[in-house]
C-alpha positions as CSV (number, residue, x, y, z in Angstrom):
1,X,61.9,-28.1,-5.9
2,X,59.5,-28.9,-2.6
3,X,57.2,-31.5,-3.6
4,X,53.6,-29.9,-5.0
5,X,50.6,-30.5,-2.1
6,X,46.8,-32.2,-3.1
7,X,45.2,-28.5,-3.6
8,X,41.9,-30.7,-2.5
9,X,41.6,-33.1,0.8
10,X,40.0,-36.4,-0.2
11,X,37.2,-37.1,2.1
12,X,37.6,-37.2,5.9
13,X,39.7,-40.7,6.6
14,X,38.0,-43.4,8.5
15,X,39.6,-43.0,11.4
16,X,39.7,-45.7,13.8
17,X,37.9,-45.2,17.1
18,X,40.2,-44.9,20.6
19,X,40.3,-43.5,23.6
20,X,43.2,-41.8,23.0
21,X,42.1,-40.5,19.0
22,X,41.7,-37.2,19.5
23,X,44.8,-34.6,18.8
24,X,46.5,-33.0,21.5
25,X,45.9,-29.2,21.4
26,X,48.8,-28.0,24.0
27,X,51.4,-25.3,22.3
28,X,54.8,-27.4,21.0
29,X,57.7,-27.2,22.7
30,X,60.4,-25.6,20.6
31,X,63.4,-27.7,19.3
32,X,65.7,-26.7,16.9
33,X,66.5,-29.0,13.9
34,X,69.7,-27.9,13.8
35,X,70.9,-29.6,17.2
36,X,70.2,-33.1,15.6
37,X,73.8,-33.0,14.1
38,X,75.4,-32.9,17.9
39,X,77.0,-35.7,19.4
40,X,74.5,-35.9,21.8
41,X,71.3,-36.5,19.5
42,X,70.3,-40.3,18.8
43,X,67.7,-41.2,16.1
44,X,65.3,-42.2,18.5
45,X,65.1,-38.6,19.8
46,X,63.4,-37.5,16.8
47,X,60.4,-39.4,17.9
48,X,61.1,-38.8,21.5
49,X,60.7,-35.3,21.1
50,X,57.4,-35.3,19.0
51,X,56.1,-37.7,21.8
52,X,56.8,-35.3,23.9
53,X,54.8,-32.1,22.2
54,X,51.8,-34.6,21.0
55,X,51.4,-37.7,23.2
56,X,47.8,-37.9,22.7
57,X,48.4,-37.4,18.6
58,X,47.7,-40.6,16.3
59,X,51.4,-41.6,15.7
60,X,50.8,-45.0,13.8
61,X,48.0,-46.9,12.3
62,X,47.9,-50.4,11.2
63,X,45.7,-50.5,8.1
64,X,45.3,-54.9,8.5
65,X,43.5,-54.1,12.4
66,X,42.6,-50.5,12.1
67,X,44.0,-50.2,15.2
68,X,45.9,-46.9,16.1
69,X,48.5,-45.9,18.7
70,X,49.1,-42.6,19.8
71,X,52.5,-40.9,20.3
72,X,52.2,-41.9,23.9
73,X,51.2,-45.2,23.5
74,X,54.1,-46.1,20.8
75,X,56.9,-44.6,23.2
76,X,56.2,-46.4,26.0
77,X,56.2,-49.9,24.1
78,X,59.3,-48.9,22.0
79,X,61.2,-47.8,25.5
80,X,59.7,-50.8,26.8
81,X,61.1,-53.0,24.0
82,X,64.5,-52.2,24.1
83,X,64.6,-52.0,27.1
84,X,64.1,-56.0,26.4
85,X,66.7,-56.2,23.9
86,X,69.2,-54.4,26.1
87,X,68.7,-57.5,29.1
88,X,67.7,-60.2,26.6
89,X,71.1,-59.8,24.8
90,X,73.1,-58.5,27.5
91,X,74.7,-56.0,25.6
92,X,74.0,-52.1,25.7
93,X,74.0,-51.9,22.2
94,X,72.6,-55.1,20.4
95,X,72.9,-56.0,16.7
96,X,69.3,-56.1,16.1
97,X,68.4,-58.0,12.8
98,X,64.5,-57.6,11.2
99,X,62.9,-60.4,9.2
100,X,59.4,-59.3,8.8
101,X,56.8,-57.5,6.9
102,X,55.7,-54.4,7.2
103,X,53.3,-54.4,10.9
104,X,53.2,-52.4,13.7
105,X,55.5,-54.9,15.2
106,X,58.2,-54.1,12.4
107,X,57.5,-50.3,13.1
108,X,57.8,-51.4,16.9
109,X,61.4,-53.5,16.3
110,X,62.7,-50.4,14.6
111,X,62.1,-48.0,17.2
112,X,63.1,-50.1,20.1
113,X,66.5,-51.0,18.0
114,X,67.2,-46.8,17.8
115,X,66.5,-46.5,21.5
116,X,68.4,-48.8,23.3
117,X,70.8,-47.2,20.9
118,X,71.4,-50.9,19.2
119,X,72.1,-51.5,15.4
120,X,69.7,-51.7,13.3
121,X,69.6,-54.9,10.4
122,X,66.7,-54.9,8.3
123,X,66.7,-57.9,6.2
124,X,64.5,-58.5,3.1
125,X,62.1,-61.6,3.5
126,X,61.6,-61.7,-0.3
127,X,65.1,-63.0,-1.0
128,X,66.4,-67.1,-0.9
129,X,67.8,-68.6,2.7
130,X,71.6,-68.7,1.2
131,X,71.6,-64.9,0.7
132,X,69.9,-64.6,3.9
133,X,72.3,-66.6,5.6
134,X,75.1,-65.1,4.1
135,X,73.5,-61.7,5.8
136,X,73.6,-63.2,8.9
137,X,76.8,-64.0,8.8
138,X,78.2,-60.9,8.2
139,X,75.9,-59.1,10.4
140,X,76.3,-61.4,13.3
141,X,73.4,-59.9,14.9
142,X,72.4,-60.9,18.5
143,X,68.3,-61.3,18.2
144,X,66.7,-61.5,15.4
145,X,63.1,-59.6,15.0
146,X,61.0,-62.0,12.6
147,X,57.1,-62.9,11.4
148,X,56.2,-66.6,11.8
149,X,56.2,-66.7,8.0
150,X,59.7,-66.2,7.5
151,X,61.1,-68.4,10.2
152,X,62.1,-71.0,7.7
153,X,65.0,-68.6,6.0
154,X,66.3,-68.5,9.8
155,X,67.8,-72.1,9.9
156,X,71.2,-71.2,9.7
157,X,70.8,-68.8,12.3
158,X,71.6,-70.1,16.2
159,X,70.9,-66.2,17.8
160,X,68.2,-65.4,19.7
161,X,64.9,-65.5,18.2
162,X,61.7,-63.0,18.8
163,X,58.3,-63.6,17.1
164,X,56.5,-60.8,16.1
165,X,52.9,-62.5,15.4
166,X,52.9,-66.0,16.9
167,X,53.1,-67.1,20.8
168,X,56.6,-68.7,21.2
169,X,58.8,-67.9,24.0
170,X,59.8,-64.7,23.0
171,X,57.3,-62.6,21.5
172,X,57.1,-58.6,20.3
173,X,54.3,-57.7,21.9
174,X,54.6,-59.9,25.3
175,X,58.0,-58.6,25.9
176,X,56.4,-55.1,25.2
177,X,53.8,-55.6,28.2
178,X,56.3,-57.3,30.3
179,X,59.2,-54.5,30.3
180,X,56.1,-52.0,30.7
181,X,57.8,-48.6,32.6
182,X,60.8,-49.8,32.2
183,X,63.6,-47.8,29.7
184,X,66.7,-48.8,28.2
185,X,70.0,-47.6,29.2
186,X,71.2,-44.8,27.0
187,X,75.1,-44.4,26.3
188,X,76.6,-41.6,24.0
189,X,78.0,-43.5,21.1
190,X,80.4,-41.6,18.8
191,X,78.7,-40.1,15.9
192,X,80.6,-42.3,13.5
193,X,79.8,-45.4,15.2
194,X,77.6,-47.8,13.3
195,X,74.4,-47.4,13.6
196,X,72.4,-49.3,10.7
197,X,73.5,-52.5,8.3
198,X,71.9,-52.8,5.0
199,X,72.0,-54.8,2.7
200,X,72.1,-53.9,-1.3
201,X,72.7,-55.8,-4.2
202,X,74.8,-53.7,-6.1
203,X,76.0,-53.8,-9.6
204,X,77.4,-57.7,-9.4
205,X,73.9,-59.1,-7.4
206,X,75.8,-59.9,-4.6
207,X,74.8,-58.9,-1.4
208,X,76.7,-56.1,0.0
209,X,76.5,-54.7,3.8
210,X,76.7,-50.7,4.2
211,X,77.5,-49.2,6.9
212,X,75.7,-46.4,8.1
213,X,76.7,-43.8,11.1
214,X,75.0,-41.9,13.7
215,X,75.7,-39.1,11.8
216,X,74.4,-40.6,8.7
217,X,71.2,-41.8,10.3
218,X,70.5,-38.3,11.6
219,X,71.3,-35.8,9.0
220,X,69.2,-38.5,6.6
221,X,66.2,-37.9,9.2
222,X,66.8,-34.0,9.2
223,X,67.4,-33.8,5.6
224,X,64.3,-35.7,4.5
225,X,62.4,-33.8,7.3
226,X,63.2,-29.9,5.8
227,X,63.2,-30.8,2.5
228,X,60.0,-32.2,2.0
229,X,58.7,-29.7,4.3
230,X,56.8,-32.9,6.9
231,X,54.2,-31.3,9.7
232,X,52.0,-32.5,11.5
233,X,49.0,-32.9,9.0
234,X,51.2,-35.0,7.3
235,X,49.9,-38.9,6.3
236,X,52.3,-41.0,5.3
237,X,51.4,-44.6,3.9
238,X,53.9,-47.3,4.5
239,X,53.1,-49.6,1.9
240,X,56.4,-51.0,0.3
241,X,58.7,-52.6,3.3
242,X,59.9,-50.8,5.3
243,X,63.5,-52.2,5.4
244,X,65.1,-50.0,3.2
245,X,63.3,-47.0,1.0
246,X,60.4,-46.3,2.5
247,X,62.0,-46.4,6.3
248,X,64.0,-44.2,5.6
249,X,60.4,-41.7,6.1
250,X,59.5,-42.8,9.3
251,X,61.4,-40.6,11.7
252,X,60.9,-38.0,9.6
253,X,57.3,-37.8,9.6
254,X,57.1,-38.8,13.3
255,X,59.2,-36.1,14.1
256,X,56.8,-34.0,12.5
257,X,53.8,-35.3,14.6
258,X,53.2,-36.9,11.3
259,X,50.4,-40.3,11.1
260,X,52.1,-43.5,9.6
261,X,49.5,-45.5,7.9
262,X,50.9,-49.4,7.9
263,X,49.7,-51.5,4.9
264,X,51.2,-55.1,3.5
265,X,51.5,-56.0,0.0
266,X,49.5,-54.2,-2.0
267,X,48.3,-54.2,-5.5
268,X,47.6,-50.7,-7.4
269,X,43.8,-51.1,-6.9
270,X,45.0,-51.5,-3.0
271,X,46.8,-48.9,-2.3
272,X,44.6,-46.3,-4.6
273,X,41.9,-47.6,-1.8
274,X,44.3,-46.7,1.2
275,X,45.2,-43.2,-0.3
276,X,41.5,-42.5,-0.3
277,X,40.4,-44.1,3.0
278,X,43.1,-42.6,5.1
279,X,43.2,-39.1,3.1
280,X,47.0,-40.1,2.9
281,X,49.2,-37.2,2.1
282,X,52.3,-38.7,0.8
283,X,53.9,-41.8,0.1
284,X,56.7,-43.7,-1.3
285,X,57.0,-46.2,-3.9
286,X,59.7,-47.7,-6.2
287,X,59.6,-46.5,-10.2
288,X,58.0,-50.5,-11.0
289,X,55.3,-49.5,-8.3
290,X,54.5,-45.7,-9.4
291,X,54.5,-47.4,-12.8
292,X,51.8,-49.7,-11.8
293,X,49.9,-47.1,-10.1
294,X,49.9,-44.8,-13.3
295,X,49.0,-47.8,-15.6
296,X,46.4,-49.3,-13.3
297,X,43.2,-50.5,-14.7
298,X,41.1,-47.4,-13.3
299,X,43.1,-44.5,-14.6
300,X,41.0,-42.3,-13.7
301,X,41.1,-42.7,-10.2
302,X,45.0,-42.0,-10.2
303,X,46.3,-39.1,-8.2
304,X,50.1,-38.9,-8.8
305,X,50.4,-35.1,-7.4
306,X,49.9,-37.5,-4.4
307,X,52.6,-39.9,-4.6
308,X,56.4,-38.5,-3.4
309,X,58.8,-41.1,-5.0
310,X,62.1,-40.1,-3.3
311,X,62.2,-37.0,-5.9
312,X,59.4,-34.1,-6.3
313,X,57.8,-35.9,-9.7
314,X,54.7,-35.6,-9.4
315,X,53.3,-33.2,-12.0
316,X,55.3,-34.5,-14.3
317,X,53.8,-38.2,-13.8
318,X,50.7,-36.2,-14.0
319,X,51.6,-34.9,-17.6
320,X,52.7,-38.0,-19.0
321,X,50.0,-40.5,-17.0
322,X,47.8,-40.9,-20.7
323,X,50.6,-40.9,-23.1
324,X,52.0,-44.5,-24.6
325,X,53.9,-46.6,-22.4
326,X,56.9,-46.3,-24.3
327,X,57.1,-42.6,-23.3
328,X,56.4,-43.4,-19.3
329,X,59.0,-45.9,-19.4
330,X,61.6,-43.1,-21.1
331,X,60.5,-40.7,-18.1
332,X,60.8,-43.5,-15.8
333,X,64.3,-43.4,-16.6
334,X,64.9,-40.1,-16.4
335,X,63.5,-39.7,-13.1
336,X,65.8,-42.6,-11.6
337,X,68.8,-40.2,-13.0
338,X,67.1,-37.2,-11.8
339,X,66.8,-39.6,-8.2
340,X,70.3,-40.3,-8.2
341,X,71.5,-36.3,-8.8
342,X,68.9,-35.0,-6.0
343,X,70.2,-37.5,-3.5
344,X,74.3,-36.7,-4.2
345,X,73.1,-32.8,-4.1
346,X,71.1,-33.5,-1.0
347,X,74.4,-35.4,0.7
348,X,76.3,-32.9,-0.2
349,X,74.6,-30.2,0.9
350,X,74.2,-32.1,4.4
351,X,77.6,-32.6,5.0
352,X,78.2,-28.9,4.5
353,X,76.0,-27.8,7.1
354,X,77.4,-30.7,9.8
355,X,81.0,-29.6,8.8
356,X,79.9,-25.9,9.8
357,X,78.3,-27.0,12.4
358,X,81.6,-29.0,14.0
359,X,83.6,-26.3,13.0
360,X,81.5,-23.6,15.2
């Protein structure tokens, strides 16, 4: 079931003022979805291609600075980027590790990871140094991406070291301005090379790296793309990290000429303020966040037809948003089984259409 829409726009967002604010209005080039399956498409090309057909678009905001980049502006500092990573490490596809907070530096580090075809380690900053040492380790990753803040959980690490927010001798946005016109160099990896490490508990609490493919990476960005129907109106707030669950959106709504809204840590009352300011469309939060949201202390300020949780739930939320907590947390429960059967159904129906593809 495709998620419902707001059937009202809140108020005109607050956009912030650029030169390069206003939408492009040139005729999109076409593209079919269906080639992102080929061994010839990368993840970065999703966003490549909708820079392509909107450059002067609003691809990003960051909600701390208000500042926004367009379509145009982010592609030439993510080329530029890893094209940095590429001579920094002195390998054509680096092991790229993340440490940070969700910025427009971490949105920056993932894109310039996908296209100097590197892989892609996103680390969680909330857990203790051992585990993130023990990451490391079995990551090995050649440069690690990190905010100032988190530099302490780095001491077992002897890599390469790049600063997203403070001047030290490698730094996001320096290296950004540096490498200016320059791109990386593009190989054709095999579609079941690895492409992304993550990191998961799992059932015993223990770290655990999977491994996920081109292949992977690009039918999860095509999937996630059709089935929750993304264009370009769409507004997407980042608000939980973006290491794991809520990344997993952003090609998908940039291939769509989408608007990424960036926001920290946030508390209910925040983020009901961001949904409103920035007329955000969609977003996605873990069940102990859409909890919060649905419990907060100004119910009646809570939209949850607006809120896309990884499963279309939001009428139901809706339905159940006044009745006794022990209730919500029941359909909490459901929905995380009702997450868990989408997801398999939506794998499954993905590696269908790729096997039909290969075999045509």
């Amino acid at each position: 079931m495709k998620p419902a829409r707001a059937r009202s726009r809140a108020p005109a967002p607050r956009w912030p003022k650029t030169a390069a604010a206003s939408c492009t209005t040139r005729t999109p080039r076409p593209w079919s979805r269906c080639s992102a399956t080929g061994s010839s498409m990368q993840p970065i090309d999703f966003f490549l291609h909708a820079a392509m057909r909107y450059p002067d678009r609003i691809a990003a905001i960051d909600a701390a600075s208000g500042f926004a980049h367009t379509y145009e502006a982010l592609r030439g500092q993510a080329l530029a980027l890893a094209a940095a990573l590429q001579r920094l490490s002195g390998k054509p596809r680096p092991v790229i590790a993340t440490l940070a907070g969700n910025s427009h530096a971490m949105l920056l580090g993932i894109l310039a990871t996908y296209a100097c075809g590197g892989v892609l380690v996103p680390l969680t900053p909330t857990v203790v140094e051992q585990d993130i040492a023990r990451q490391l380790a079995t990551a090995a990753p050649d440069i690690v991406l990190h905010d100032a803040a988190y530099e302490a959980l780095l001491v077992s690490y002897q890599g390469l070291r790049i600063c997203n927010d403070e001047s030290r001798e490698f730094q996001t946005d320096a290296l950004a301005r540096e490498y200016a016109g320059q791109s990386p160099s593009r190989g054709n990896p095999d579609p079941g090379e690895t492409t992304a490490i993550k990191f998961t508990g799992g059932s015993s609490g223990v770290p655990k790296a999977v491994l996920q493919s081109l292949r992977c990476i690009n039918t999860m960005v095509a999937s996630l793309a059709m089935a929750y129907g993304f264009d370009s109106k769409e507004r997407f707030l980042l608000a939980p990290p973006m290491t794991h669950g809520a990344g997993t959106f952003v090609l998908p709504v940039l291939h769509a000429g989408g608007c990424l809204v960036i926001a920290g840590k946030a508390t209910a009352e925040q983020l009901h303020a961001l949904l409103d300011s920035y007329a955000v469309t969609s977003t996605w939060v873990p069940p102990t966040l859409l909890q919060r949201l649905v419990r907060g202390g100004h119910d009646a300020h809570v939209h949850p037809h607006r809120l896309r949780a990884a499963h279309p739930i939001e009428a139901a939320f809706g339905q159940h948003a006044q009745q006794p907590r022990l209730e919500l947390d029941r359909h909490v429960a459901d929905f995380v089984q009702e997450q868990r059967a989408a997801v398999r159904f939506l794998e499954a129906a993905a590696a269908q259409r790729v096997g039909a593809g290969e075999s045509a």
